[in-house]
C-alpha positions in Angstrom: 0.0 0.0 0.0 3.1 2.3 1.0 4.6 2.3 -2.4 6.9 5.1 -3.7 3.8 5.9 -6.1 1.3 5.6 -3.7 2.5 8.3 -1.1 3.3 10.9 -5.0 -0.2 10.7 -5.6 -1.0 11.1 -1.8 1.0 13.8 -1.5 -0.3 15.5 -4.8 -3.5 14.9 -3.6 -3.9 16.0 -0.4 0.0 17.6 0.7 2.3 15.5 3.5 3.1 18.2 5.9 6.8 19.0 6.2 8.7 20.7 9.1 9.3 24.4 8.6 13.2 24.0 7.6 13.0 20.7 5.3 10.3 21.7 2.7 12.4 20.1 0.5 12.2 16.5 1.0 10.9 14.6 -1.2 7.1 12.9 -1.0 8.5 9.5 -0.2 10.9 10.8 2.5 8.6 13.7 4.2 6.0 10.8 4.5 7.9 8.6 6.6 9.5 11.7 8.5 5.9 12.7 9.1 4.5 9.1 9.6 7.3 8.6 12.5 6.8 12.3 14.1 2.4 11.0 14.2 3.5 7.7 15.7 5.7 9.2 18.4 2.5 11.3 19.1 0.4 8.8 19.7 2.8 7.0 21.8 3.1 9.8 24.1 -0.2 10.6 24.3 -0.8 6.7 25.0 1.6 6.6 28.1 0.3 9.4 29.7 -3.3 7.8 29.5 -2.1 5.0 31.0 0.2 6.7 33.0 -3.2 9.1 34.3 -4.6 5.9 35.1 -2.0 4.0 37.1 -2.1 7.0 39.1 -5.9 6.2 39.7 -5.6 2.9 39.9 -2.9 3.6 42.8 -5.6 5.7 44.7 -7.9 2.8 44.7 -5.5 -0.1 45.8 -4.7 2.8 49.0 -8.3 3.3 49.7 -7.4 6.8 49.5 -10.6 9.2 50.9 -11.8 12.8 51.2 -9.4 15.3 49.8 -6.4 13.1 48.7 -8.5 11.8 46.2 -7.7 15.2 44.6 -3.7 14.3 44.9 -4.2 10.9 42.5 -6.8 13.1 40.2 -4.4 15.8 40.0 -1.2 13.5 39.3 -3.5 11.5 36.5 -4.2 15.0 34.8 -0.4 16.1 35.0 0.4 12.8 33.2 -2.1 13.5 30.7 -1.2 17.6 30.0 2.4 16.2 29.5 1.8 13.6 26.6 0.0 15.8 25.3 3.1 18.5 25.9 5.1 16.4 24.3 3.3 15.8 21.4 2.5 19.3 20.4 6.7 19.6 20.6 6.8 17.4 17.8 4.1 19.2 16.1 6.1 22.9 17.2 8.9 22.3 14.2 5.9 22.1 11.7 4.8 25.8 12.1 5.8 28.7 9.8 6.6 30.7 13.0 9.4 28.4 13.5 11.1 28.5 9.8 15.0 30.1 9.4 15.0 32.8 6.7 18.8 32.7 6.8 18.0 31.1 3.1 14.7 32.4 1.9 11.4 31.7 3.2 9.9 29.0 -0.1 7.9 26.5 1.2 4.9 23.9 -0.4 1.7 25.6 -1.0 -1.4 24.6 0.4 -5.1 25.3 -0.6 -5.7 28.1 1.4 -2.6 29.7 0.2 -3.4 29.1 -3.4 -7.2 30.0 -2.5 -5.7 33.5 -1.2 -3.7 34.5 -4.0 -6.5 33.4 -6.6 -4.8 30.8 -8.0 -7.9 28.0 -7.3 -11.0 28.4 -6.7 -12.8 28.1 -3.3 -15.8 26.2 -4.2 -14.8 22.9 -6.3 -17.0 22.6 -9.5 -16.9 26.4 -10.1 -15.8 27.3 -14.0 -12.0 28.8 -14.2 -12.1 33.2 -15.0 -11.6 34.3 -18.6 -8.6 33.0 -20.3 -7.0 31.3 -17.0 -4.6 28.8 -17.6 -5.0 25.5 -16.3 -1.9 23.6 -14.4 -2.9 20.7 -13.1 -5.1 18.8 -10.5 -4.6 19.3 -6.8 -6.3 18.5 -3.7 -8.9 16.3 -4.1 -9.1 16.8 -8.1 -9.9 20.9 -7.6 -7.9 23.1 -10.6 -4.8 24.8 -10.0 -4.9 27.6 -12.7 -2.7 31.2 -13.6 -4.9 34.0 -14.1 -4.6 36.3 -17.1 -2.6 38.7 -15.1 -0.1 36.1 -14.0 0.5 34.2 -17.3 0.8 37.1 -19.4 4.3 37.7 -18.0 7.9 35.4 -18.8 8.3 32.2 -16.6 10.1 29.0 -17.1 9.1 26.0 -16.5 12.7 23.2 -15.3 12.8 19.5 -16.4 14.9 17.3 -17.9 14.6 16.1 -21.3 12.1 13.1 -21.7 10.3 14.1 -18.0 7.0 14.4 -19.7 6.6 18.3 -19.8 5.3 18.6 -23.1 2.3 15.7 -22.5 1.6 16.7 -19.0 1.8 20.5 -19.2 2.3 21.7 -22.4 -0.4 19.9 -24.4 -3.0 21.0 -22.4 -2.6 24.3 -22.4 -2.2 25.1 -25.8 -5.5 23.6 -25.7 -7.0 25.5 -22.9 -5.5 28.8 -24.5 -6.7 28.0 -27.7 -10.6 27.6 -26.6 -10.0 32.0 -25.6 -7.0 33.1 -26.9 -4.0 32.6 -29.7 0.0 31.2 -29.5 2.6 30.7 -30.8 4.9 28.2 -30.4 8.5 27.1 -31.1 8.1 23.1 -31.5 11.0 21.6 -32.2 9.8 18.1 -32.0 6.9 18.6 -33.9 4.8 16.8 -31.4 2.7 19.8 -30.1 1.7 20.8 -33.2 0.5 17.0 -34.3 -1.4 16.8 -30.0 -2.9 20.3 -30.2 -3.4 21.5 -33.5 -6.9 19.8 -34.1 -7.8 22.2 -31.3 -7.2 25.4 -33.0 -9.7 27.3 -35.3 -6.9 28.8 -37.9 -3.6 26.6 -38.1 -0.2 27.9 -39.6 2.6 26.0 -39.6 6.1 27.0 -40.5 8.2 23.4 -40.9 11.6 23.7 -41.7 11.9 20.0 -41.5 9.5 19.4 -44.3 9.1 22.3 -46.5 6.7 20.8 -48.8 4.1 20.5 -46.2 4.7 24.2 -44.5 2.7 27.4 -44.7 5.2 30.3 -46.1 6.1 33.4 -44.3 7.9 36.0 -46.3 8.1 39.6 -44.6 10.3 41.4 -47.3 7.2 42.7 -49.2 6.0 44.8 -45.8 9.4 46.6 -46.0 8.3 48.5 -49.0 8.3 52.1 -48.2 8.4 51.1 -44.8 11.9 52.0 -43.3 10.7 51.4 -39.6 9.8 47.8 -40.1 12.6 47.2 -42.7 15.1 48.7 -39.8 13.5 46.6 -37.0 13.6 43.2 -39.5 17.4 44.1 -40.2 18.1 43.7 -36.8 16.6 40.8 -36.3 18.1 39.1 -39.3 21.6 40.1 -37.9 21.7 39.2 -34.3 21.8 43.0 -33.0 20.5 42.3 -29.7 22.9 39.5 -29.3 25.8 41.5 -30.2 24.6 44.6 -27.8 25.1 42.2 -24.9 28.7 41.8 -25.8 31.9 43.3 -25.5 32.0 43.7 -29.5 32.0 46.7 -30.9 28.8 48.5 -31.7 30.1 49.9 -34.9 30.1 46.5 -36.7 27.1 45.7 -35.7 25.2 48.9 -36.6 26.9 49.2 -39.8 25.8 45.7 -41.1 22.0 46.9 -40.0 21.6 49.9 -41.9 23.5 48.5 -44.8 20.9 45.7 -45.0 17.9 48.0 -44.3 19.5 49.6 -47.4 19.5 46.5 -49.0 15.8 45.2 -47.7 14.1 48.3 -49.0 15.7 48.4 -52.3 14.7 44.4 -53.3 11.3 44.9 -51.8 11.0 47.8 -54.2 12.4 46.1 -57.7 10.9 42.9 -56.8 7.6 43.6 -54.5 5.5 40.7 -53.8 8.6 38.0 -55.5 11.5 39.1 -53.1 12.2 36.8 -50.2 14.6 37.1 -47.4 17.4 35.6 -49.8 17.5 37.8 -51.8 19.3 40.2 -50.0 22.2 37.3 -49.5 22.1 37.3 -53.1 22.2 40.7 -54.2 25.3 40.9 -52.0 26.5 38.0 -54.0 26.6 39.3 -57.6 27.7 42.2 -56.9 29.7 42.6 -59.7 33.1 44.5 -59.4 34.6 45.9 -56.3 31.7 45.8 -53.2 32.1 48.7 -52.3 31.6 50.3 -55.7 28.9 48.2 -57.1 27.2 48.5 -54.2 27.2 52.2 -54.2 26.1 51.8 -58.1 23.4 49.8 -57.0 21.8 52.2 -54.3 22.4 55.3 -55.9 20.2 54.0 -59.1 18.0 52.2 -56.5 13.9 53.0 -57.2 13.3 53.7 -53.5 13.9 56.5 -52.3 14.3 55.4 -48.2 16.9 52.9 -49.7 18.6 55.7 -51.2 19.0 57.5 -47.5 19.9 54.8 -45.6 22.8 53.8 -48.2 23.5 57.8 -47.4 24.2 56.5 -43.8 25.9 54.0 -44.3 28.2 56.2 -46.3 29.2 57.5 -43.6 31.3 54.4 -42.7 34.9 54.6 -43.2 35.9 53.5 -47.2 38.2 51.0 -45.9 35.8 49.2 -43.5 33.0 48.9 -45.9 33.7 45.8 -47.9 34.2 43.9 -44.3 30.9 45.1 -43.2 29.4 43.8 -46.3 31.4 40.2 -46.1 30.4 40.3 -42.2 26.6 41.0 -43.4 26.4 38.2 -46.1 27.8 35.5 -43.7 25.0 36.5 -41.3 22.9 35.9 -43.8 23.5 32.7 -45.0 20.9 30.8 -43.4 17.9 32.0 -45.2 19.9 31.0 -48.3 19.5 27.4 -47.4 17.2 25.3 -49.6 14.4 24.7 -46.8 14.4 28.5 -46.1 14.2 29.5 -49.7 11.1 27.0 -50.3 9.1 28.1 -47.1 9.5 31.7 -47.8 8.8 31.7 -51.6 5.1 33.1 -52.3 2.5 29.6 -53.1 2.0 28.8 -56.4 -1.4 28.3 -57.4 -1.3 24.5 -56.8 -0.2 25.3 -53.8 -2.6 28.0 -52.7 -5.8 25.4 -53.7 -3.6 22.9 -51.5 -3.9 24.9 -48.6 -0.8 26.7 -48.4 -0.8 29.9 -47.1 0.8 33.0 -46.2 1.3 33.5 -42.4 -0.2 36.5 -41.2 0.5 37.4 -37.4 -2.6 39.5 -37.3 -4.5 36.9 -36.8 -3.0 36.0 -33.6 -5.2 38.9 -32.2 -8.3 36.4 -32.9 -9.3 33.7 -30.9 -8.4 29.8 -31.9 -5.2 31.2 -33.5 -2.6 28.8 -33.7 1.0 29.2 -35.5 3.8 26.9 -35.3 7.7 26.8 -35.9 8.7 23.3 -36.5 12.5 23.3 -36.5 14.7 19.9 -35.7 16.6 20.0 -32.8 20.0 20.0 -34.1 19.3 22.9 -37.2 18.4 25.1 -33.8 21.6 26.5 -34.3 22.1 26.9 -37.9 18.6 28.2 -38.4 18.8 31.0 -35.5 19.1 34.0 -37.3 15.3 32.4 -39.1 13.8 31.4 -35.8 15.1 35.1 -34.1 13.1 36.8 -37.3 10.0 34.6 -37.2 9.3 35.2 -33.5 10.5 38.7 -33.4 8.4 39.9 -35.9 5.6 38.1 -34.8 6.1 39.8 -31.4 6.9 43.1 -33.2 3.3 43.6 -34.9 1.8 42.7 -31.7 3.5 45.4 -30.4 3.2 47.8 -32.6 -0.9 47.0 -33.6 -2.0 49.9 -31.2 -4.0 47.4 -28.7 -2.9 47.8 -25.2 -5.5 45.3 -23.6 -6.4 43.0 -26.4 -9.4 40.7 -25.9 -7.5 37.9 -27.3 -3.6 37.5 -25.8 -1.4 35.5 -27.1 0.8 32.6 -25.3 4.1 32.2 -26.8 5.3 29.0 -25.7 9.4 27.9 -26.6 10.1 24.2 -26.0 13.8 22.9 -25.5 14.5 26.7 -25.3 18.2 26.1 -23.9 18.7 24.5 -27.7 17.1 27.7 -28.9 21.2 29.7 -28.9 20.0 33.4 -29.5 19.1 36.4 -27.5 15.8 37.0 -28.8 14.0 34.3 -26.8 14.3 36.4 -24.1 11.9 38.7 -25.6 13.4 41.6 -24.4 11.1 45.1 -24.4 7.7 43.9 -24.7 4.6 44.7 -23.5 3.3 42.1 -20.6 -0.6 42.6 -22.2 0.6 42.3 -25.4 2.1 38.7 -25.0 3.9 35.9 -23.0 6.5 34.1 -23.0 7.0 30.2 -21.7 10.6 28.7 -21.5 11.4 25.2 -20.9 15.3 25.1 -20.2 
């Protein structure tokens, strides 16, 4: 009956008390603990019955009378006041009062704590608030749930790999969100999006691991006259938020980003809705000549006029540095040169289109049942993060930047196997706590 999985679920259920200062045993050990502390309770408490009645016992066998009756009734009493002495001792060490903050005060929550800070509800049956996000089951089957307030906000959830996180946590609420709100998700496994994607009402899906069956994304079109967005993209492309963290040189880093906001505004111009990310890599490529002068050629002749100014800044570079920045830039730059980046960010054909294949739009993550996916292996993490930074940041970007400070539908953006995800943007730096979320699973 005392089985290592009995007393989890016991203690899932229903909580094993643990003394003030070792909160963190685990179930199997805080049981026993506790089991032992009860049974030395009711073995105190036991010998001072008996002990209460030996005493009255004694008073009989003496044919004690009159007042010293009140002697044996008295010394019966004393024996029972001190088991019971003793067995609140044992209880003492279980009390908050009693716990050392000389490391922190953390300890196991119980219902009424959870109850307090609106985290469950008080009466067991009662529906969850508006876009809550259920946990998990908890004493006696009642829901343990975050609040819109409290899940719109970063936190990380620890495990190692193969500990289940993904079917016991992660499933479920994607399809709890997706029933009132939107996400997005980084799914490197491609397991959440076969679990939870029946549950969504509009389903994109950008899979690097099987182009032929992946939605396409392409953002180089909304840089035309646009040389906010194009700016913000550029950075994204290049890692600039990476590099600001280092010890590197700013210049490098700001160089390549106006050079390829140059470059972004000028292809979305010549080519409009045909350009994809690539084709900035390959612009760079045929240059033909010196860089630096056929570069200059290019933008000086170049149809859009915001390309035109920001090739005017970068200008400003020194001559001798600018055919480093430009090798620097088209090395970045390489991965959306790759065949499966090419093929998910080239426009659908019209075979394609009546196929299903679509164009992801991140407006619609302001809708309800909103569901978009970023399939990526686990070992192209690394070569593909300059692609997984863009896709995420800009998807985060227009949420920002949509004007709606309290949308009716937030989104959950959930990374999985984030420590395989190697850039800086999954920390989502800057963004507005309404606007979106962001789940981590190191």
């Amino acid at each position: 009956m005392f089985s290592r999985e009995w007393i989890e679920k016991f203690d899932a259920s229903y909580g094993i008390p643990r003394k003030a200062n070792e909160q963190y045993l685990p179930s199997y050990q805080a049981f026993w603990q506790w089991s032992a502390d009860i049974g030395m309770c009711l073995f105190f408490i036991t010998l001072g019955l008996l002990g209460s009645l030996l005493c009255l016992y004694a008073g009989i066998l003496l044919d004690v009378y009159g007042l010293i009756t009140l002697v044996f009734w008295a010394m019966a009493l004393i024996c029972v006041a001190g088991s019971f002495v003793d067995a609140y001792s044992l209880m003492w060490a279980y009390r908050v009062r009693r716990m050392s903050t000389a490391h922190g005060s953390a300890r196991w929550a119980k219902a009424s704590d959870l109850i307090r800070c609106g985290l469950m509800n008080r009466i067991k049956g009662l529906p969850l608030p508006a876009n809550a996000l259920p946990l998990a089951k908890a004493f006696r089957g009642r829901d343990v749930f975050l609040p819109a307030s409290q899940w719109l906000r970063h936190f990380v959830m620890f495990g190692p790999t193969g500990s289940g996180k993904s079917k016991t946590f992660f499933m479920s609420m994607i399809r709890a969100i997706l029933k009132k709100s939107s996400c997005l998700v980084y799914d490197p496994k491609g397991e959440l999006f076969a679990q939870t994607a029946k549950s969504a009402k509009r389903i994109y899906r950008l899979d690097l691991n099987e182009p032929t069956k992946s939605d396409r994304w392409n953002f180089i079109p909304k840089c035309r006259n646009d040389p906010a967005f194009a700016c913000q993209i550029a950075g994204m492309m290049i890692g600039i938020e990476g590099r600001r963290r280092t010890k590197a040189a700013p210049f490098w880093g700001d160089a390549e980003q106006i050079a390829l906001t140059a470059i972004l505004l000028h292809i979305s111009e010549v080519y409009r809705e045909k350009a994809i990310p690539a084709f900035a890599a390959d612009f760079l490529l045929f240059l033909s000549g010196e860089s630096d002068e056929a570069f200059n050629d290019a933008m000086t002749n170049s149809p859009s006029l915001y390309a035109k100014q920001a090739y005017l800044a970068f200008r400003q570079a020194p001559v001798q540095t600018r055919g480093s920045i430009l090798i620097g830039l088209y090395n970045k730059l390489r991965p959306f040169t790759l065949a499966p980046a090419r093929m998910v960010t080239t426009p659908p054909a019209k075979d394609e289109t009546s196929l299903g294949c679509r164009l992801i739009d991140f407006s619609d993550l302001r809708e309800s049942g909103t569901a978009v996916y970023l399939v990526v292996s686990e070992g192209a993490a690394d070569v593909y993060k300059e692609l997984i930074a863009t896709f995420i940041g800009q998807a985060v970007m227009e949420m920002r930047l949509d004007g709606v400070n309290e949308p009716e539908f937030p989104c959950f953006v959930l990374i999985d196997e984030a420590y395989q995800l190697n850039v800086s943007e999954k920390c989502m730096t800057n963004t507005d706590e309404n606007r979106r979320t962001q789940f981590l699973e190191p």
